[in-house]
Backbone as XML, in Angstrom:
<?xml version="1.0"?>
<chain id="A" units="angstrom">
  <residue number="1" name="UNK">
    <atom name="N" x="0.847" y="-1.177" z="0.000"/>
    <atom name="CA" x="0.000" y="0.000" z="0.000"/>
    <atom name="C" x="0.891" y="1.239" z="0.000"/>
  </residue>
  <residue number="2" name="UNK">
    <atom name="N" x="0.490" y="2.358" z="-0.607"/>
    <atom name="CA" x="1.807" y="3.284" z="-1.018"/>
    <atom name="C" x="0.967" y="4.139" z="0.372"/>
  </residue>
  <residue number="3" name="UNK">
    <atom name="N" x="2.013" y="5.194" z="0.609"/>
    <atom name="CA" x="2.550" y="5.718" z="1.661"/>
    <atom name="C" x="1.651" y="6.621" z="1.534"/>
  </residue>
  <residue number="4" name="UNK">
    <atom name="N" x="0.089" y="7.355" z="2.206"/>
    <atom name="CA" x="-0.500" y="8.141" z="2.338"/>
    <atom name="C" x="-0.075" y="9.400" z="3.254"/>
  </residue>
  <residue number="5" name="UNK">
    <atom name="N" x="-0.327" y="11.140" z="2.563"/>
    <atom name="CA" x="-0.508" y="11.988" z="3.754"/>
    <atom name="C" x="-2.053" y="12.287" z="4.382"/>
  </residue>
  <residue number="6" name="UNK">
    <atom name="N" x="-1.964" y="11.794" z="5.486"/>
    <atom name="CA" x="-3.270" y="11.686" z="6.058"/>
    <atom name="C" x="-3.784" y="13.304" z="6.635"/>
  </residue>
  <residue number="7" name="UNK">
    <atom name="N" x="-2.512" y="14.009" z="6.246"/>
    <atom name="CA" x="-2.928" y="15.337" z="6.516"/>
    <atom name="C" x="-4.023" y="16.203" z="5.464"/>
  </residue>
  <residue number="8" name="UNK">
    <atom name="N" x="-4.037" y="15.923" z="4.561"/>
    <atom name="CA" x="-4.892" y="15.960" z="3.227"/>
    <atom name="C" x="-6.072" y="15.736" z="3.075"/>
  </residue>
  <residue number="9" name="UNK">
    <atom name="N" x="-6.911" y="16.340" z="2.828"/>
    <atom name="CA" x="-8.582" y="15.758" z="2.443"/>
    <atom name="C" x="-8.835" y="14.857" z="1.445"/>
  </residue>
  <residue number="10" name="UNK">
    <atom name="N" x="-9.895" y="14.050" z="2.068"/>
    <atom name="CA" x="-10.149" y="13.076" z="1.004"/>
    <atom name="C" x="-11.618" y="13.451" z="0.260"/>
  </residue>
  <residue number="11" name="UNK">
    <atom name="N" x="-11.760" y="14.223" z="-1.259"/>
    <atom name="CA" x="-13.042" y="14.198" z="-1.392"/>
    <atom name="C" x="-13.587" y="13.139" z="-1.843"/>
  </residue>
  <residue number="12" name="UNK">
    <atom name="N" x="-14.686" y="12.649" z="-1.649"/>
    <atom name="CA" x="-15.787" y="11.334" z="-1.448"/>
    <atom name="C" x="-16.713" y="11.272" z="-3.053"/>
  </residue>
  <residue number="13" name="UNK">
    <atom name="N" x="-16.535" y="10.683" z="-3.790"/>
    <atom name="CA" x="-17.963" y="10.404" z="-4.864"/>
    <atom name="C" x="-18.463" y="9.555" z="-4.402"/>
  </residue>
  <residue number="14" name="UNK">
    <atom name="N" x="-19.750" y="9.614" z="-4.101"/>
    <atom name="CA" x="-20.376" y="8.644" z="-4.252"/>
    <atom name="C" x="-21.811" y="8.287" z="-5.290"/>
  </residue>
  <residue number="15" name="UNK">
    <atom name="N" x="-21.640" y="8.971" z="-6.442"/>
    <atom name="CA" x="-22.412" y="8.934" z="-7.546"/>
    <atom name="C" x="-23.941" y="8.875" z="-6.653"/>
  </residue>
  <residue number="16" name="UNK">
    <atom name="N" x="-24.552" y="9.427" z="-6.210"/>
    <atom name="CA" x="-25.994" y="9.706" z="-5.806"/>
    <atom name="C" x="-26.029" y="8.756" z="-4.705"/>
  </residue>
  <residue number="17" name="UNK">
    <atom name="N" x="-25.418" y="7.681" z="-3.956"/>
    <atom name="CA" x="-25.344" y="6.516" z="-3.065"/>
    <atom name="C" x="-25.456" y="7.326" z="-2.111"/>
  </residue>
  <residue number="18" name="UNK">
    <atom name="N" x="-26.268" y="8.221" z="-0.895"/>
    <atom name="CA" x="-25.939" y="8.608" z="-0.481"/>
    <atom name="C" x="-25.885" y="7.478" z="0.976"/>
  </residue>
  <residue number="19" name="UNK">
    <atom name="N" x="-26.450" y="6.618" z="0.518"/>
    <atom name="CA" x="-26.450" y="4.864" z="1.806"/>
    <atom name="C" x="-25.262" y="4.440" z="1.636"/>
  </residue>
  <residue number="20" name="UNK">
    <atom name="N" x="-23.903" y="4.772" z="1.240"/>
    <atom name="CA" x="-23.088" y="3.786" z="0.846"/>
    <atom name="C" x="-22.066" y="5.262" z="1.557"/>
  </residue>
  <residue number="21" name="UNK">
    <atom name="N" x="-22.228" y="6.069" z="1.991"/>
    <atom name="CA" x="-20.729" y="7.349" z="2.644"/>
    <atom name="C" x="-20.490" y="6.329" z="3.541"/>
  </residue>
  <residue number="22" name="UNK">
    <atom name="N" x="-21.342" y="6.542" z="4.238"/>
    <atom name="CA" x="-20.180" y="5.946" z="5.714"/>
    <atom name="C" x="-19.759" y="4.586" z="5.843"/>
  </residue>
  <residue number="23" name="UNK">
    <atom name="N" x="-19.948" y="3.466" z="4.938"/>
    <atom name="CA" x="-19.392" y="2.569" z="4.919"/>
    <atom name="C" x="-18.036" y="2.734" z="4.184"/>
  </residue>
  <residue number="24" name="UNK">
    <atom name="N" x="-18.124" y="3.813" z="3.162"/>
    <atom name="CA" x="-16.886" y="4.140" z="2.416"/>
    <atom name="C" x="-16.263" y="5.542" z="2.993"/>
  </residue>
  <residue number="25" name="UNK">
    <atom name="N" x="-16.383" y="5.589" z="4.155"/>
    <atom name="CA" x="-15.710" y="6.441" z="4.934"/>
    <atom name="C" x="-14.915" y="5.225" z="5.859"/>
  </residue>
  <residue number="26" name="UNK">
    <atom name="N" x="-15.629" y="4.518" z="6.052"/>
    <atom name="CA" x="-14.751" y="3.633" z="7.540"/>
    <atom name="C" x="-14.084" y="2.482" z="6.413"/>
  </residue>
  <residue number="27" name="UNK">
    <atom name="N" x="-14.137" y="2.363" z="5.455"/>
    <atom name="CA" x="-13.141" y="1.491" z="4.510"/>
    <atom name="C" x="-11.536" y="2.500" z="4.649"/>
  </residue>
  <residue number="28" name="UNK">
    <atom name="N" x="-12.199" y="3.619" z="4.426"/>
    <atom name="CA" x="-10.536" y="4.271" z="3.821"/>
    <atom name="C" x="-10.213" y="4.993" z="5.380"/>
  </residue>
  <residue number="29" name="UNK">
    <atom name="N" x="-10.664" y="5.157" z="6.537"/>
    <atom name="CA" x="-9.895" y="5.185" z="7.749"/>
    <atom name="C" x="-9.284" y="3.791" z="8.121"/>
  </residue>
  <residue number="30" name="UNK">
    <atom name="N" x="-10.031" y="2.718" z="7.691"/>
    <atom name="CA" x="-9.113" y="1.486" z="7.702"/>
    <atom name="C" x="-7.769" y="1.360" z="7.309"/>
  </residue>
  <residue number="31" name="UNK">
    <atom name="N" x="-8.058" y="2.328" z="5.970"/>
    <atom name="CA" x="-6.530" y="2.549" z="4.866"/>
    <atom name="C" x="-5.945" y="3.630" z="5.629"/>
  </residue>
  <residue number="32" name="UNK">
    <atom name="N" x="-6.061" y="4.085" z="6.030"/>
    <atom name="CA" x="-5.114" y="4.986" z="7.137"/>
    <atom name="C" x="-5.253" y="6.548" z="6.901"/>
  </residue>
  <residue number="33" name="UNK">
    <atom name="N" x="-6.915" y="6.776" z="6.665"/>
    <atom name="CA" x="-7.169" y="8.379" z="5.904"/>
    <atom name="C" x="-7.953" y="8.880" z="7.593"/>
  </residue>
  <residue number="34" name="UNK">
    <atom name="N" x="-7.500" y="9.664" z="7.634"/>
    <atom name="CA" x="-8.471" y="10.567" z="8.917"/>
    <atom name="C" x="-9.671" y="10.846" z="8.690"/>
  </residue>
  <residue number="35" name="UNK">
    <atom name="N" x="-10.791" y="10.063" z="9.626"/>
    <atom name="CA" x="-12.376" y="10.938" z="9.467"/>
    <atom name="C" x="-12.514" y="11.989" z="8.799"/>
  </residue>
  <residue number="36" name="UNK">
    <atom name="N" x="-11.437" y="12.736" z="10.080"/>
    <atom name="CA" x="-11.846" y="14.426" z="9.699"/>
    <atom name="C" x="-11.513" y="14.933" z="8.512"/>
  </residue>
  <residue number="37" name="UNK">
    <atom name="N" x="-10.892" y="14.501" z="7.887"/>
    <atom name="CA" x="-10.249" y="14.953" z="6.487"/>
    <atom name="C" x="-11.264" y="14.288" z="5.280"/>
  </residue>
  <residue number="38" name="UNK">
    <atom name="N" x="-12.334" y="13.947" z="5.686"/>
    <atom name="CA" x="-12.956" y="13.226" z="4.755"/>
    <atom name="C" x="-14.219" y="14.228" z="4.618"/>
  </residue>
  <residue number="39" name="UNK">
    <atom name="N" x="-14.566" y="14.429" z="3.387"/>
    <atom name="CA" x="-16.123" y="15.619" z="2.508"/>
    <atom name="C" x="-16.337" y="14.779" z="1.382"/>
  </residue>
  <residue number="40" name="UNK">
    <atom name="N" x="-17.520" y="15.341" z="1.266"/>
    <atom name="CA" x="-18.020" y="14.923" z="-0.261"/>
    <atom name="C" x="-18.172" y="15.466" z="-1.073"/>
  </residue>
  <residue number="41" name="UNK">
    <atom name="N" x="-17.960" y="15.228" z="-1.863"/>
    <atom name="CA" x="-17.443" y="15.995" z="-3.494"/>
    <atom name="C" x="-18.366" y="17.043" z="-3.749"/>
  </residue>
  <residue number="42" name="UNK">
    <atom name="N" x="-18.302" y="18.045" z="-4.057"/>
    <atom name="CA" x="-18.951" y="19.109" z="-4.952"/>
    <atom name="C" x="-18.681" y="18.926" z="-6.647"/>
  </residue>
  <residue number="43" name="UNK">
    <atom name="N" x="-19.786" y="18.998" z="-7.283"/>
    <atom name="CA" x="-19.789" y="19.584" z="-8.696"/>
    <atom name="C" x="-19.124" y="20.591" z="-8.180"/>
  </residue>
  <residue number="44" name="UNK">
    <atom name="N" x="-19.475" y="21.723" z="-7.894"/>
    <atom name="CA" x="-19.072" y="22.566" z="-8.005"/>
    <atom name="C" x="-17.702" y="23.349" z="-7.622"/>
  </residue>
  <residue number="45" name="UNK">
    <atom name="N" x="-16.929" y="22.410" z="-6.870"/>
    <atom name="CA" x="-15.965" y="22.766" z="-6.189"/>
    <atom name="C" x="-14.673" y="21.481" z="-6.474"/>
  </residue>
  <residue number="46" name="UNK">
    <atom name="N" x="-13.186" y="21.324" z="-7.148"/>
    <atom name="CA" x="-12.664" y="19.976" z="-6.794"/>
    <atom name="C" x="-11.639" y="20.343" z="-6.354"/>
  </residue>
  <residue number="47" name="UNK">
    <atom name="N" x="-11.566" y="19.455" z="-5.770"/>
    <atom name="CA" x="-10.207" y="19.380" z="-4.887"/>
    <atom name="C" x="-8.540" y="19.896" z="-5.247"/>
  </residue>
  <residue number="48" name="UNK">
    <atom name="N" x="-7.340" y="20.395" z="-4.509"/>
    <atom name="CA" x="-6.235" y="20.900" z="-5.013"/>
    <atom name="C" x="-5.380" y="19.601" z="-4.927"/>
  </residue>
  <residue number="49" name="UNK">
    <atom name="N" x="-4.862" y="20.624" z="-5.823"/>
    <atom name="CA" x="-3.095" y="19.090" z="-6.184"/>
    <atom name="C" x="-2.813" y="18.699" z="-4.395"/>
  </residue>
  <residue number="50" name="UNK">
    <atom name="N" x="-2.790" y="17.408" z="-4.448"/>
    <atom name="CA" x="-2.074" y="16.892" z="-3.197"/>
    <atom name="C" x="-3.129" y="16.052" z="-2.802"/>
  </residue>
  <residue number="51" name="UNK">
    <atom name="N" x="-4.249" y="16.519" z="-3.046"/>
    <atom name="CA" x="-5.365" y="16.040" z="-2.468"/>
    <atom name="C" x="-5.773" y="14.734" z="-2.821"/>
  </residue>
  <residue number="52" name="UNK">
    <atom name="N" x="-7.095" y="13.890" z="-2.022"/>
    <atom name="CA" x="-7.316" y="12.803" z="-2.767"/>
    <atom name="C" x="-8.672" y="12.746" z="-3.234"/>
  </residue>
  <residue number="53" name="UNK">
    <atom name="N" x="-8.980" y="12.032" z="-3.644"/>
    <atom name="CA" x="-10.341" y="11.498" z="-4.396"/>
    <atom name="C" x="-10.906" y="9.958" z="-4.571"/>
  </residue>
  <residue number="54" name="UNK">
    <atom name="N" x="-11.683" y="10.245" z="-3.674"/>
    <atom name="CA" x="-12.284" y="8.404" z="-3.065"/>
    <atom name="C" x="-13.107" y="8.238" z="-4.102"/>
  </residue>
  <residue number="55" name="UNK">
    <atom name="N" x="-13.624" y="7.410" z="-4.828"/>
    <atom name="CA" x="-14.564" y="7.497" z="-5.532"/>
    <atom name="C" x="-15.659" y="5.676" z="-5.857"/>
  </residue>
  <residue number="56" name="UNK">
    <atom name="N" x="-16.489" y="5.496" z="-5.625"/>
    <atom name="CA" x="-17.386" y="4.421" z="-6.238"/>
    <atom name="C" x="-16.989" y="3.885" z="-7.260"/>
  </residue>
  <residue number="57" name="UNK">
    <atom name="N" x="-16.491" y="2.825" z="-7.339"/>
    <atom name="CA" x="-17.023" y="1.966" z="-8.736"/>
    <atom name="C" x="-17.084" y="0.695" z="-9.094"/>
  </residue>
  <residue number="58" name="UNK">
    <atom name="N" x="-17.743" y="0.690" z="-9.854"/>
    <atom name="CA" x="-18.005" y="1.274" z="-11.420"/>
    <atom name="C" x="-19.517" y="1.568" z="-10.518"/>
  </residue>
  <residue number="59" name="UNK">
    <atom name="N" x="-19.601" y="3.291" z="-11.011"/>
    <atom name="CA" x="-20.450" y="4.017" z="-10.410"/>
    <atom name="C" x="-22.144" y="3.744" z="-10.103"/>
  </residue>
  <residue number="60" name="UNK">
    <atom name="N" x="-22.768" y="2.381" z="-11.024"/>
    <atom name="CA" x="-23.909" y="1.905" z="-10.864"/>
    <atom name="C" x="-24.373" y="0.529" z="-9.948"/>
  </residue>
  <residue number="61" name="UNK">
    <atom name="N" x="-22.941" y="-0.086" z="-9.952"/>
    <atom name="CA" x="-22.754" y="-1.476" z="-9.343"/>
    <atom name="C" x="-21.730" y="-0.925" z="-8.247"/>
  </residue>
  <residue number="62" name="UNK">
    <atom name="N" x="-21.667" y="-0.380" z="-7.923"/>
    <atom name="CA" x="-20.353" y="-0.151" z="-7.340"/>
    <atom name="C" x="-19.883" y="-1.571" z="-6.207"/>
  </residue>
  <residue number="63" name="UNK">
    <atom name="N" x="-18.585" y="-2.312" z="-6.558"/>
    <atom name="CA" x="-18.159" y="-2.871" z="-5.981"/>
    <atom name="C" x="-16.525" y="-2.730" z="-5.204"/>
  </residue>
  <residue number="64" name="UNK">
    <atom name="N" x="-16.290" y="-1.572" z="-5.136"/>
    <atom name="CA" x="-15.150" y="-0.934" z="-4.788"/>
    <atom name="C" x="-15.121" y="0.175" z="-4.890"/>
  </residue>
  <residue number="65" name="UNK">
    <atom name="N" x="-13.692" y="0.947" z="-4.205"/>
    <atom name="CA" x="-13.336" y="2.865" z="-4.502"/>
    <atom name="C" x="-12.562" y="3.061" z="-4.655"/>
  </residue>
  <residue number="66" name="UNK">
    <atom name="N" x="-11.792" y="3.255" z="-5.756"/>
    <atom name="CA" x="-10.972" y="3.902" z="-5.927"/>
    <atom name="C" x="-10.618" y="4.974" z="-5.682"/>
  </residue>
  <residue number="67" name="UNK">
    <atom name="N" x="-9.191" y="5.312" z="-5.207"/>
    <atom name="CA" x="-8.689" y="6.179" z="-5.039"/>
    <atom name="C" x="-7.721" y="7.305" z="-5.062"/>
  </residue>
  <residue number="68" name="UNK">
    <atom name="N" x="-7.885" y="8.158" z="-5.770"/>
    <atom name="CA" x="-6.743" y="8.591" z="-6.605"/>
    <atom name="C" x="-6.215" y="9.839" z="-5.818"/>
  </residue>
  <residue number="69" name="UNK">
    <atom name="N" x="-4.757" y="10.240" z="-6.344"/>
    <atom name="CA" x="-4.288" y="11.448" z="-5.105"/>
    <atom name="C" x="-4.545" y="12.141" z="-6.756"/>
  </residue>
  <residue number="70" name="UNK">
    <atom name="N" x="-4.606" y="14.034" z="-6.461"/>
    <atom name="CA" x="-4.640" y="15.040" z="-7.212"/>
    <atom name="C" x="-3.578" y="15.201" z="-7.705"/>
  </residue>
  <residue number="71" name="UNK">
    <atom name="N" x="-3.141" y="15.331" z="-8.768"/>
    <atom name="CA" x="-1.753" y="16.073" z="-9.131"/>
    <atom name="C" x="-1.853" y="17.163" z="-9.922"/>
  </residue>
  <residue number="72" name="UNK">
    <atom name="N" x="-3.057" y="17.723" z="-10.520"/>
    <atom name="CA" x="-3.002" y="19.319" z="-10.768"/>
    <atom name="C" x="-4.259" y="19.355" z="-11.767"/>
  </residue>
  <residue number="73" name="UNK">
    <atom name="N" x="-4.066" y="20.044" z="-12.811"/>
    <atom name="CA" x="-4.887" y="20.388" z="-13.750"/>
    <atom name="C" x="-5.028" y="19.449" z="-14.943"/>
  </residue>
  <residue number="74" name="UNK">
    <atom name="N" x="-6.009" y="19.301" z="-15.601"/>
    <atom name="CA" x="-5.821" y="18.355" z="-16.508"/>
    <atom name="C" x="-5.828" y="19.294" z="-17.933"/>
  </residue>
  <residue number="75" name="UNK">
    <atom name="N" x="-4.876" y="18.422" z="-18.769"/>
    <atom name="CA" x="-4.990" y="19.439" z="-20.241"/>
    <atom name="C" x="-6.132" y="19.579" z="-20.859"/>
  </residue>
  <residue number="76" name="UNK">
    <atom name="N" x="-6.776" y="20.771" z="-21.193"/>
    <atom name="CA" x="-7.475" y="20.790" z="-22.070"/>
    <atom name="C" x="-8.103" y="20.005" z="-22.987"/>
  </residue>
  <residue number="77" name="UNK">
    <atom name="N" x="-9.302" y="19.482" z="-22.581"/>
    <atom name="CA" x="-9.928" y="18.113" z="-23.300"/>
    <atom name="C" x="-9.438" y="16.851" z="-22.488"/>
  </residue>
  <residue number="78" name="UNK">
    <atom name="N" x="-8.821" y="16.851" z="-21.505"/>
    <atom name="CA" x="-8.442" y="15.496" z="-21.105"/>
    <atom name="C" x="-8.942" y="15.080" z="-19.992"/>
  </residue>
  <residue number="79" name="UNK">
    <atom name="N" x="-9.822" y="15.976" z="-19.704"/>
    <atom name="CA" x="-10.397" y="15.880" z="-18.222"/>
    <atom name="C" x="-10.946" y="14.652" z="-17.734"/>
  </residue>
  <residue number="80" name="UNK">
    <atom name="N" x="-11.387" y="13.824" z="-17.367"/>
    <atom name="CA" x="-12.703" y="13.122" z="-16.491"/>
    <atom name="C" x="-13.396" y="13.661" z="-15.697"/>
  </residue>
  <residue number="81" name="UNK">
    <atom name="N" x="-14.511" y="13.231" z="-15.962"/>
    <atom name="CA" x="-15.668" y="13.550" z="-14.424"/>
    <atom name="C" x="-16.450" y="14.704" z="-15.077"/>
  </residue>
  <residue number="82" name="UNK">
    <atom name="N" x="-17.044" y="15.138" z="-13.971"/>
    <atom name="CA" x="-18.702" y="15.649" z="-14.315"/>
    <atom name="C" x="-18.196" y="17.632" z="-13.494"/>
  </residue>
  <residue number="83" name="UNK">
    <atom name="N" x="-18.506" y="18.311" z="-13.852"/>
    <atom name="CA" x="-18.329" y="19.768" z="-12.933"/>
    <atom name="C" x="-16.725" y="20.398" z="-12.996"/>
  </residue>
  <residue number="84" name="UNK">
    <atom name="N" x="-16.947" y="20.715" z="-11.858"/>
    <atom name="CA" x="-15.425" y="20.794" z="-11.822"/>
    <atom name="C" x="-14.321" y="19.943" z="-11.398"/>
  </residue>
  <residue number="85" name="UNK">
    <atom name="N" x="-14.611" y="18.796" z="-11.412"/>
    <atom name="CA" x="-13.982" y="17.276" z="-11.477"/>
    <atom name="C" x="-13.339" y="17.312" z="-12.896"/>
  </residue>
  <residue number="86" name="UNK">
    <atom name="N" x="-14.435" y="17.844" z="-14.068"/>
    <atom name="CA" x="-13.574" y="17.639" z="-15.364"/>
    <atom name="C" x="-12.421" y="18.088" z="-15.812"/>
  </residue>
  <residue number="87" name="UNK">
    <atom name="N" x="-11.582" y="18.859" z="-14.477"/>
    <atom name="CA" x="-10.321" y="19.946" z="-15.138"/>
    <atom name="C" x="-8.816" y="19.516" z="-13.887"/>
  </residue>
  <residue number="88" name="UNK">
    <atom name="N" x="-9.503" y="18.321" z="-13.253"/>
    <atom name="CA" x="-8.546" y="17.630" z="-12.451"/>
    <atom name="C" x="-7.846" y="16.486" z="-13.075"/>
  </residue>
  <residue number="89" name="UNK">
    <atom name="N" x="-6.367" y="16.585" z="-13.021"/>
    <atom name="CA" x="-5.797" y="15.059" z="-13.547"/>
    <atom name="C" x="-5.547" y="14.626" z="-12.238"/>
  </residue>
  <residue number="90" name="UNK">
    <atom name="N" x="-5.602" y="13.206" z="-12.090"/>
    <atom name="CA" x="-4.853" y="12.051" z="-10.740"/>
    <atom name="C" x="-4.549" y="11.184" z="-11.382"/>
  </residue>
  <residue number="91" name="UNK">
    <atom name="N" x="-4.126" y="10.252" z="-10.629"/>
    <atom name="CA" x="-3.086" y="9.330" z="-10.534"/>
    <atom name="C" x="-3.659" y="8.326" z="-9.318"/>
  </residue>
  <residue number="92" name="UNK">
    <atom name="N" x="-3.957" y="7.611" z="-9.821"/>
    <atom name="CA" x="-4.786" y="6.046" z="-8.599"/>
    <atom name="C" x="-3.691" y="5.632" z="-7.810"/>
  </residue>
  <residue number="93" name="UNK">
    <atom name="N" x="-4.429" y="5.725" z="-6.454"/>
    <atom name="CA" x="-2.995" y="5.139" z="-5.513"/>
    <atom name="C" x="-3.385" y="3.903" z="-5.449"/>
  </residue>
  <residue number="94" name="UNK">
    <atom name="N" x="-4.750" y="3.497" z="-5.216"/>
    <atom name="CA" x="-5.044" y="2.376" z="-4.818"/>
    <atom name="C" x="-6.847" y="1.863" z="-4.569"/>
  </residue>
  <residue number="95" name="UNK">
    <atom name="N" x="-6.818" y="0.813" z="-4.492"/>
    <atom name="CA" x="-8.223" y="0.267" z="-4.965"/>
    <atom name="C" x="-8.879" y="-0.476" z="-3.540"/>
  </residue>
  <residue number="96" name="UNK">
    <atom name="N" x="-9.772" y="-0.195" z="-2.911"/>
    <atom name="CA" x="-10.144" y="-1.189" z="-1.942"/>
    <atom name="C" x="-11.728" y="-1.724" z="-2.021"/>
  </residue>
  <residue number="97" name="UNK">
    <atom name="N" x="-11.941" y="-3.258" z="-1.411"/>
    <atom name="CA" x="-13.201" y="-3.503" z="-1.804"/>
    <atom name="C" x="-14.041" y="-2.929" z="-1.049"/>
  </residue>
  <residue number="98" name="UNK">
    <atom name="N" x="-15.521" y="-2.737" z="-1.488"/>
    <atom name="CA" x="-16.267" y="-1.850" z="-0.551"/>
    <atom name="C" x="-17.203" y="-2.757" z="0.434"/>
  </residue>
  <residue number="99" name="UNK">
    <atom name="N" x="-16.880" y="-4.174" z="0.396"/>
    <atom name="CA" x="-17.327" y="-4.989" z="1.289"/>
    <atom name="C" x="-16.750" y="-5.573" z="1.680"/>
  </residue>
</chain>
């Protein structure tokens, strides 16, 4: 498992699940992420370089979350995600099951 800063926020997708946060909150304090550092995603708002991004998937079945740390802006057209998610690039640290 690669080396987390737990000083960092983790923002949360949980694609409309809103029954499925706190089980995928106490998965990734398992992984060694602080409660307190844990929100849920805004459209409207994404997260800065450093940061992480928990996310559902595959977002309809979801059987796991991935989790990716921020590393900055994404190029033009290369985005993923929905809001202002679409202008973030990451880099997956790691995958855990959500059961």
């Amino acid at each position: 498992m690669p080396q987390l800063d737990s000083t960092k926020k983790v923002h949360i997708i949980v694609h409309g699940q809103r029954n499925l946060a706190d089980p995928v909150k106490e998965k990734l304090a398992s992984a060694g992420f602080k409660k307190e550092n844990m929100v849920m995603a805004s459209l409207d708002r994404a997260g800065q370089a450093g940061e992480y991004m928990a996310m559902l998937w595959p977002p309809v079945a979801a059987t796991e979350i991935a989790v990716s740390q921020i590393t900055g802006q994404a190029e033009a057209g290369k985005g993923r995600g929905m809001g202002a998610w679409a202008s973030v690039a990451t880099k997956q640290v790691m995958r855990l099951p959500l059961r």
